[in-house]
C-alpha positions in Angstrom: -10.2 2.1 10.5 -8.9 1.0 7.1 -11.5 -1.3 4.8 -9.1 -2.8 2.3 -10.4 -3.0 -0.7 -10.6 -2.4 -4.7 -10.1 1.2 -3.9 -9.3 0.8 0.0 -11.0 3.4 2.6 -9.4 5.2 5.7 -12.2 6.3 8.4 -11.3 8.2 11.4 -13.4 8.7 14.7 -14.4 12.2 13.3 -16.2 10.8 10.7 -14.0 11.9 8.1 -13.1 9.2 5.0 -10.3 9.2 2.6 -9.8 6.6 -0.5 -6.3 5.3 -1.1 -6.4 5.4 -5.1 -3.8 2.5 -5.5 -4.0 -1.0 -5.3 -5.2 -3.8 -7.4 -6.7 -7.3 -7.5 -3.3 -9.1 -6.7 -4.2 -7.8 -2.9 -6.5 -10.0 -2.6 -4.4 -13.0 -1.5 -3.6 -14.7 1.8 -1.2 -12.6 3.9 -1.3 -9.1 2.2 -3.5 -7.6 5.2 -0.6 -8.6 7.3 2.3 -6.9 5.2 -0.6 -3.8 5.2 -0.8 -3.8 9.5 2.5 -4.3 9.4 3.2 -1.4 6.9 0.6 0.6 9.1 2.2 -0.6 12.4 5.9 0.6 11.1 4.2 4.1 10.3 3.0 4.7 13.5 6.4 3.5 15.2 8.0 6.4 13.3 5.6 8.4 15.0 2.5 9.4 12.5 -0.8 9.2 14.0 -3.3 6.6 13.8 -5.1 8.3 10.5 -1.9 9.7 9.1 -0.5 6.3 9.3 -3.1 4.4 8.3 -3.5 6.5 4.9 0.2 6.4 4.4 0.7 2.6 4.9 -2.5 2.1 2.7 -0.8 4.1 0.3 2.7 2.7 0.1 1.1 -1.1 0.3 -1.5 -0.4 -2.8 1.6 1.3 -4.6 4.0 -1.8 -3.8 1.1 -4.3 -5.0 0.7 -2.1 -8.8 4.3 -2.0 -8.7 4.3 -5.3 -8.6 1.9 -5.9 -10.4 3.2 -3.8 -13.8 7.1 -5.4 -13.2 6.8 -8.8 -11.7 3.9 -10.7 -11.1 1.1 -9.6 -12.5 -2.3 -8.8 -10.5 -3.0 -13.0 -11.4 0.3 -14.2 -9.8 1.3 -12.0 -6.8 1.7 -13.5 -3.5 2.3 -11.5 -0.1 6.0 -11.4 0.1 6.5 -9.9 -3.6 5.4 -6.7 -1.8 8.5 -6.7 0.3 10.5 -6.4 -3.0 8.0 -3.1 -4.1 7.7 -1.5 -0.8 10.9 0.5 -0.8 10.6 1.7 -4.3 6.9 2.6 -3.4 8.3 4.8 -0.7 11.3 6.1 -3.1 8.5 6.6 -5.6 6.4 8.7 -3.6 9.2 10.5 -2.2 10.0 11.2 -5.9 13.4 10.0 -5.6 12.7 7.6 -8.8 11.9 7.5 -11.9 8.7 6.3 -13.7 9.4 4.9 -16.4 8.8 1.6 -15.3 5.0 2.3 -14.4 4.5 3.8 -18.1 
């Protein structure tokens, strides 16, 4: 289970939790929980289990939204579809195939 949030939450059935620490207020428009199921959904099609890929997709969809956020939009003016600009250099990013310089 994933609460989206602020700081969202993974919970599997073991009890275990994990915070995502990425992510801002700019999520908190129509359509982003469907760009994050379908970031979790792609995850899990590559194979990752249900918690892996939840924490992953979390991950990569709160790093899209502050890339976003710092480039683009703002937190004020981001819809759901400027994360499909961010997502690949959030998952370049944490690959560490990219610089950051722009999220100084």
């Amino acid at each position: 289970m994933l609460l989206k949030g602020e700081a969202s939450i993974v919970a599997d059935p073991s009890g275990e939790a994990y915070v995502i620490p990425v992510g801002n207020p700019g999520l908190a428009t129509p359509g982003t929980g469907d760009v994050l199921s379908g970031v979790i959904t792609a995850q899990l099609a590559k194979g990752l289990g249900a918690t892996d890929a939840a924490c992953l997709g979390g991950y990569l969809h709160g790093l899209a939204a502050d890339l976003a956020a710092r480039i683009a939009t703002g937190t004020e003016g981001m819809i759901a579809s400027d994360l499909f600009e961010f997502l690949p250099q959030a998952v370049e990013r944490l690959k560490g195939d990219e610089d950051d310089e722009e999220m100084q």
